[in-house]
N, C-alpha and C positions, 0 to 999 in steps of 0.2 A: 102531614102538611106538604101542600104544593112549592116546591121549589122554581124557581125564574132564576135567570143568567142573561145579563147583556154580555153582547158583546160585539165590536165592531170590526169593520176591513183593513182600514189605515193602519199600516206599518206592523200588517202580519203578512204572511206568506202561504200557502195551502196545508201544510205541514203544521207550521205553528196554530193556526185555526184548528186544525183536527185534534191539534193534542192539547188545546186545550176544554175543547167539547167533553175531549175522553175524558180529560184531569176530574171535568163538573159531573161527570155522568149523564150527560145531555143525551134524549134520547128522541129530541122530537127542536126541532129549529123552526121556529115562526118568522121569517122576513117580513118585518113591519116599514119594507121600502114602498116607496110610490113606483119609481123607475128599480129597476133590479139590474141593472146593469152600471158597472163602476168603468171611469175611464182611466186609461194606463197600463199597457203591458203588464205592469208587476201586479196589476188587481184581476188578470184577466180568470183567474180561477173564482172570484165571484161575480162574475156574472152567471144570471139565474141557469141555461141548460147545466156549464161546468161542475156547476155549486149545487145542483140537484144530482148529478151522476156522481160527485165527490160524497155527497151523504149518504146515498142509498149504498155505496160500497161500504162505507165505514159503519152501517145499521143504523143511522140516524133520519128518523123522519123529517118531512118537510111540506110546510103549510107558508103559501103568499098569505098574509092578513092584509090586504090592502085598504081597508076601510080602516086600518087604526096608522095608517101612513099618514104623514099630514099634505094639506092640497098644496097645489102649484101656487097659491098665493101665499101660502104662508111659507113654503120655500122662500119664495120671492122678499117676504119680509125681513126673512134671516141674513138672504143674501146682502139687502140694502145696509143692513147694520155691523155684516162683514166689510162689507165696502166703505161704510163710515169711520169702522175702527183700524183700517187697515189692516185686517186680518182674510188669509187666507181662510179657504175653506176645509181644508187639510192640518190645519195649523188651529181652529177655535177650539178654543177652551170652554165656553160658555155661551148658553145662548140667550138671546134678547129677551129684556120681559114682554113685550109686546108680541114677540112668537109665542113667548111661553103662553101668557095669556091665551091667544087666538088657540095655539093646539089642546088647552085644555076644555075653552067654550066651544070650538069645533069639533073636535074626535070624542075626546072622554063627556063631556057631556052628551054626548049622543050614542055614544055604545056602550050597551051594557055587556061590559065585560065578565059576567059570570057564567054564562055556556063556555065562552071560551076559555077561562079558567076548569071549568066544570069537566071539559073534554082533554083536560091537558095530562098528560101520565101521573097517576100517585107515587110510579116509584119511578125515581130519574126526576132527570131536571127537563125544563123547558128553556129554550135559549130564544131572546131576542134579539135579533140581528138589523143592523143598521151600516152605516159606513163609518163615522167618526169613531175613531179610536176612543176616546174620553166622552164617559156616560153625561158627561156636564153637559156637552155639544152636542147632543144628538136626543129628540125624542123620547128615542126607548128609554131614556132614567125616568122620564114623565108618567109612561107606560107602565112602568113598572112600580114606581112608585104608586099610581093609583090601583094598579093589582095588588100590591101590598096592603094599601089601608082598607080600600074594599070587599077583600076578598081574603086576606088575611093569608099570601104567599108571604115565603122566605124569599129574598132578595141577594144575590150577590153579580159584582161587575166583572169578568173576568177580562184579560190583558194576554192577548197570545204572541 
């Protein structure tokens, strides 16, 4: 069985990221970001060149999946509902049903995710990569969650 791993930027470090890939056995890292670059000094090791030279030392692959990114409008929706609730975006916990909605009718009903589960390593894990710390706030729990019903991956969140 195919194994998947989220996991996000917020309030790790370059270090803590790596060990926790090793901890999963991650052998192969999908950025399912829109933009690949994070703002903030302390995030500057994910941004995409850093974050590609940091995996290819540690033997970990690496694939953008931009098409299972969500659009700049549905950012935009999330954002609005940040801004309603007074929540930062560094800070959300969960995200809006009306994102959730749209990234499910937008991304997941329109790719089919089993080549790309198909071509994902059988031994090692695959890790999804986003920027929120917490699978709740971000995407990739959606992502993964429909790789799991679909396609019948193991599923875990990791916290570096």
């Amino acid at each position: 069985m195919r194994r998947v791993a989220t996991i996000g930027v917020y309030e790790a470090d370059l270090e803590s990221f790596l060990a926790a890939l090793r901890d999963a056995d991650v052998s192969l890292l999908l950025d399912v970001r829109q933009r690949r670059g994070v703002r903030g000094r302390e995030y500057a090791w994910a941004n995409a060149q850093r974050l590609q030279a940091a995996l290819r030392e540690a033997g970990i692959g690496y694939e953008h999946r931009k098409e299972l990114a969500p659009t700049t409008a549905l950012r935009h929706l999330q954002y609005a509902e940040d801004d309603r609730l007074g929540v930062g975006k560094r800070s959300r916990r969960e995200l809006a049903p009306a994102y959730v909605e749209g990234y499910r009718h937008e991304i997941l009903d329109r790719v089919d995710l089993r080549p790309i589960v198909d071509s994902m390593p059988e031994n090692g894990t695959t890790a999804l990569l986003c920027v929120e710390r917490d699978p709740e706030a971000c995407h990739r729990s959606l992502l993964a969650e429909e790789m799991r019903s679909t396609c019948g991956v193991a599923v875990v969140h990791l916290f570096p």
